[in-house]
N, C-alpha and C positions, 0 to 999 in steps of 0.2 A: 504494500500500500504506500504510494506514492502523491505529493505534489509536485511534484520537481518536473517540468516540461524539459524532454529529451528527442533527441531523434531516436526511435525505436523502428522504423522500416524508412529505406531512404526514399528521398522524394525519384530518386530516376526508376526504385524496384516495381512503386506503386503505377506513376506512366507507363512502365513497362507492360503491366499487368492490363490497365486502360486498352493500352495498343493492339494487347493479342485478343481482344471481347472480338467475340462471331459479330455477324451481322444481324442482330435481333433487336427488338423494338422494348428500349427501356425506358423506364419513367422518370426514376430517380436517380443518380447516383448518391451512396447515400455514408456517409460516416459512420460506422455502431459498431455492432458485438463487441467483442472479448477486451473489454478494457476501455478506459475513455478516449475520447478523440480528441480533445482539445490538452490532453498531455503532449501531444504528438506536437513539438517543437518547429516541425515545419510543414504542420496545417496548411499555412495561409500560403506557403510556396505551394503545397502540391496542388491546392485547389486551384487558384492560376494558372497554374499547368495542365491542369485537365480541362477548365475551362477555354484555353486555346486549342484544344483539341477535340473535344465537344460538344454537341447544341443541347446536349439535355441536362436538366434540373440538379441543381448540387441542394443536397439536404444534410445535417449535421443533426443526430442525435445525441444530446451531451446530458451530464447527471447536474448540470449548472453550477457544480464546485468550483470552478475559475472563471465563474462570470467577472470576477471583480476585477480581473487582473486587464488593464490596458490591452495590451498583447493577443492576448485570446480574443478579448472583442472584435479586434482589428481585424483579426484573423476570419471571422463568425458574418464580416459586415461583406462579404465578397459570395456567401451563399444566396440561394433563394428559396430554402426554408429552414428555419431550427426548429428542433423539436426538443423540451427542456422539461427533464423528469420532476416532480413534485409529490412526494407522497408523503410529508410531512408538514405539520403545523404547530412544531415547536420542538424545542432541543431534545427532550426526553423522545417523541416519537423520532425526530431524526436517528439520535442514535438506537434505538431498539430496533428501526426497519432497516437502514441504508446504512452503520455503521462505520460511519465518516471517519478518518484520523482527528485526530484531536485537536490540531489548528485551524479544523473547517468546521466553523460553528453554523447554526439556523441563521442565526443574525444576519451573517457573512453571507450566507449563499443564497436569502432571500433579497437580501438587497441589492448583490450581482443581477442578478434575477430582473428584479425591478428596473436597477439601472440600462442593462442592455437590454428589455421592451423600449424605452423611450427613444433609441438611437437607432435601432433595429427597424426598416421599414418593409424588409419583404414578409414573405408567410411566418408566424411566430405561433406556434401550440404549444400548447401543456400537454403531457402526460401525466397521469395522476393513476398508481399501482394501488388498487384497494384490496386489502387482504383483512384476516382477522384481527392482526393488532392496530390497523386505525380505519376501519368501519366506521365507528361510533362517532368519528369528528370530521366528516362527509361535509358538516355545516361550517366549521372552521376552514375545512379546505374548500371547500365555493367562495368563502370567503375573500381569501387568500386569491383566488381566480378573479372578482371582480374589481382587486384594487391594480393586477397586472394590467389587467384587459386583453389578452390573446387572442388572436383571431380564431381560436377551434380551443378545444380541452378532449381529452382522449380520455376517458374513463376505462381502467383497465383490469385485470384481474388475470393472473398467470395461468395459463392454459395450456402451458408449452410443461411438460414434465420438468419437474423441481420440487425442493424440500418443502414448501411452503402451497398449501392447498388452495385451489379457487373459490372464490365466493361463487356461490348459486347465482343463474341470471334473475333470480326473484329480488336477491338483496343489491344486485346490481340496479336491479329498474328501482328499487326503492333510493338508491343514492343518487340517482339521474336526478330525480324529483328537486335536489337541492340547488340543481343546475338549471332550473328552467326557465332564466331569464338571459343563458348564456348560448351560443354555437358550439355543443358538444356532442360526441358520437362516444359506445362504447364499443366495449370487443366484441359484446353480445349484436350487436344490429349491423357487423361488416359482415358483407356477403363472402362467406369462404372460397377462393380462385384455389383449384388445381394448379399446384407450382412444380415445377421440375429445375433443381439447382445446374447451375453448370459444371461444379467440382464437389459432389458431396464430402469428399472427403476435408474440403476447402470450407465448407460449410459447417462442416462439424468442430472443427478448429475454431472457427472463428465464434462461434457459438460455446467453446469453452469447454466441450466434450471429450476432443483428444490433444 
């Protein structure tokens, strides 16, 4: 567990990787799995670099622990959408759900938060993981969603095998309810697409499995 922004894949391995994609029809290019993106010290070079090369969507999924940092911003303001996890609405749930190091407080990472929506002008979401340790403050996090303002909020619940169980889509429709003044979808109302990866093996790595 780490803060320290590093190069961990270089930017020429990642364009490499861009280069050799088949010719098939994609939506996003998109930041995620196995670890954060905005550690990755030269983000903002590679997404430059893919952007010269080409025409579809850059998306960054981050856990918005270095929103606060200049740098990162900088880096984040060249995408055309981020997607910024929230499943907390105060220190104690922070560290029982996401289990932050110890220099990344709620304070901190809500205010990052805050501060890059107001600078941020393309597509900006929430993601918000509800499980059983904060169900019950559904109202504190709508809350928290209507002082960002977000263009969407992702209501979500792990469905994907993991330690930690899904909520039923019954207590999902009941947390929606908090959000009904806001533009939000959850996991439950996306229509499931037959996907076929291009390297499962590539997939499974990146996803933290091997």
């Amino acid at each position: 567990m780490t803060s320290e922004r590093k190069i961990y894949v270089s930017t020429d391995e990642i364009v490499g990787e861009i280069r050799s994609l088949p010719k098939i029809k994609i939506d996003y290019l998109t930041f995620s799995g196995r670890g954060e993106p905005t550690l990755a010290k030269n983000l903002g070079e590679i997404i430059r670099k893919i952007k010269g090369l080409r025409n579809e969507k850059i998306a960054v999924i981050t856990n918005g622990s270095l929103l606060f940092r200049e740098d990162v911003v900088e880096d984040l303001l060249a995408t055309d959408v981020v997607l910024v996890k929230l499943d907390a609405s105060s220190q104690k749930l922070l560290t029982t759900i996401n289990r932050p190091i110890k220099e990344l407080t709620f304070d901190l990472i809500l205010a990052g938060i805050k501060r890059f929506r107001k600078v941020y002008k393309n597509k900006f979401a929430l993601q918000m993981m509800f499980v059983d340790a904060n169900k019950n403050y559904a109202v504190e996090l709508a809350q928290l969603a209507r002082e960002i303002k977000p263009d969407e909020i992702q209501i979500n619940t792990p469905l994907r095998p993991c330690k930690v169980k899904p909520l039923p889509k019954e207590e999902i429709d009941k947390i929606k309810k908090y959000f009904f003044d806001m533009n939000y979808i959850s996991v439950y109302d996306v229509e499931k697409k037959a996907i076929e990866p291009l390297s499962p093996k590539a997939t499974l790595k990146r996803r933290g499995k091997i």
